[in-house]
N, C-alpha and C positions, 0 to 999 in steps of 0.2 A: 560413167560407163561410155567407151565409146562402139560406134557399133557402124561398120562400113555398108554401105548398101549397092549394089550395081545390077546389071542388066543386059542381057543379048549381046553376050560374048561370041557368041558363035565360031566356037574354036580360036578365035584370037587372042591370045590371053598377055600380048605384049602389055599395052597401057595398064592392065590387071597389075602386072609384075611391077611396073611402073609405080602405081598408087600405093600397092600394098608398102611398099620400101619409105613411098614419102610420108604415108600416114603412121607410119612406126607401131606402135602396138595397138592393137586393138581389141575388144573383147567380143564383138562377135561379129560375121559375115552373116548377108543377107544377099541370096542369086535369087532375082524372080524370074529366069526362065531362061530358055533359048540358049545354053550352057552343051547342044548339040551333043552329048556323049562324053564330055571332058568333068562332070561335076566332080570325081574322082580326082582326076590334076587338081582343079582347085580348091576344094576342098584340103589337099595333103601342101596348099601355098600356107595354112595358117594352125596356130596351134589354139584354137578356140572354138565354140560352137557356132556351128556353120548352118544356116538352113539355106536350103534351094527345092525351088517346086518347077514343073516342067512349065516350058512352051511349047506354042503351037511348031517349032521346030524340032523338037526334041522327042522324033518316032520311037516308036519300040521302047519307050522309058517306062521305067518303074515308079520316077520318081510323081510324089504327090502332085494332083491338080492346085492342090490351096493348101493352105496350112493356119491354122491361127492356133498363137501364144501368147507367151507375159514377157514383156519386159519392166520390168520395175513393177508399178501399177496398171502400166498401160496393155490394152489387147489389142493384140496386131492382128491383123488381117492380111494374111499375100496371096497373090494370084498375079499370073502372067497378063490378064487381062482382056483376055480376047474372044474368052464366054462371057462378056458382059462388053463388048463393042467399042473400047474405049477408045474407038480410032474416029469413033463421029461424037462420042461426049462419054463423062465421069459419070451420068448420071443413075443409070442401073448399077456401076459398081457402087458409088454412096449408098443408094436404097440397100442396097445387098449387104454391106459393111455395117450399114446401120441396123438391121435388121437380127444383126449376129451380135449385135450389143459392142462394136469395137471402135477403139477412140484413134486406132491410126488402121487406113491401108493402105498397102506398098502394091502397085504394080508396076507393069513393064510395056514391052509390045510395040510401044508407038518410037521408039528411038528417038525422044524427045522430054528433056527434062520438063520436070511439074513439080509445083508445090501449092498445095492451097489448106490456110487453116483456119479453119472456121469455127465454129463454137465449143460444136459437140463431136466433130473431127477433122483430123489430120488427114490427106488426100498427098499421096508422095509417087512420084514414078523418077528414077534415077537417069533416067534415059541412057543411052549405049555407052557403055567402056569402050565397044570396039568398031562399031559401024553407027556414029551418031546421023541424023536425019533435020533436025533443028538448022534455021539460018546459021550459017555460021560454022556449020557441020563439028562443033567440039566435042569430042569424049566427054565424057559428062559420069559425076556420082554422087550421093548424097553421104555426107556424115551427119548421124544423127549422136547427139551428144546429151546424158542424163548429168544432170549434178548431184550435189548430197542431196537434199529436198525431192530427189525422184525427179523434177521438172525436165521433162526434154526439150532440144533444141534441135533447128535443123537446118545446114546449110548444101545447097549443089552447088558443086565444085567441078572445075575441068581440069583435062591430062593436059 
């Protein structure tokens, strides 16, 4: 399974169109936020199941604050990130992730890729498709990849 992951599009959705093309099929999309009123557009980019939960930019949204699922074995945890402060540290969201019993969570917010895996979890932020923040300032997304055996893998990749 592969499974795309990105973050704070904020109506930009070139380097989106970009990856999706380069990454060829894929079986599911993950937006954590800041998707500005466009989850509609991107959502109708891919023919697979899609989740997206709101950011702190995304006013008058209906869409969910969090979400948590299965992939494979694993329980996901997503949130945009920014009721749990993730711009001065991870560490209420781990409490919060772990607390909810999940082996991976996804946020967003800081427009800076992350990866940290630790025992009892996965900590992933895809940092920006469209306005990255990190030295270097790259677009930035994660492919998270399951094999037969269910085991995920996970790499950030830039546009």
């Amino acid at each position: 399974m592969k499974i795309l992951i990105v973050s704070d599009t904020h109506k930009s959705h070139k380097n989106l169109e970009t990856v999706l093309e380069r990454e060829g099929q894929i079986d599911m999309l993950i937006h954590l936020g800041d998707a500005e009123g466009k989850e509609d557009y991107i959502g109708a980019l891919v023919s697979c199941p899609f989740h997206v939960i709101s950011g702190n930019n995304d006013f008058f949204s209906d869409l969910p604050r969090e979400e948590e699922f299965f992939i494979g074995g694993y329980h996901v945890f997503i949130t945009h990130g920014h009721y749990y402060y993730v711009g001065m540290s991870e560490e209420r969201l781990k409490a919060e992730a772990r607390g909810r019993g999940a082996d991976i969570v996804m946020y967003g917010h800081t427009h800076r890729p992350a990866l940290t895996v630790e025992d009892d979890l996965v900590v992933l932020n895809p940092g920006s498709i469209a306005y990255p923040r990190q030295e270097g300032r790259r677009s930035s997304y994660v492919v998270m990849r399951t094999d037969a055996r269910g085991d995920a893998g996970f790499e950030i990749k830039f546009v």
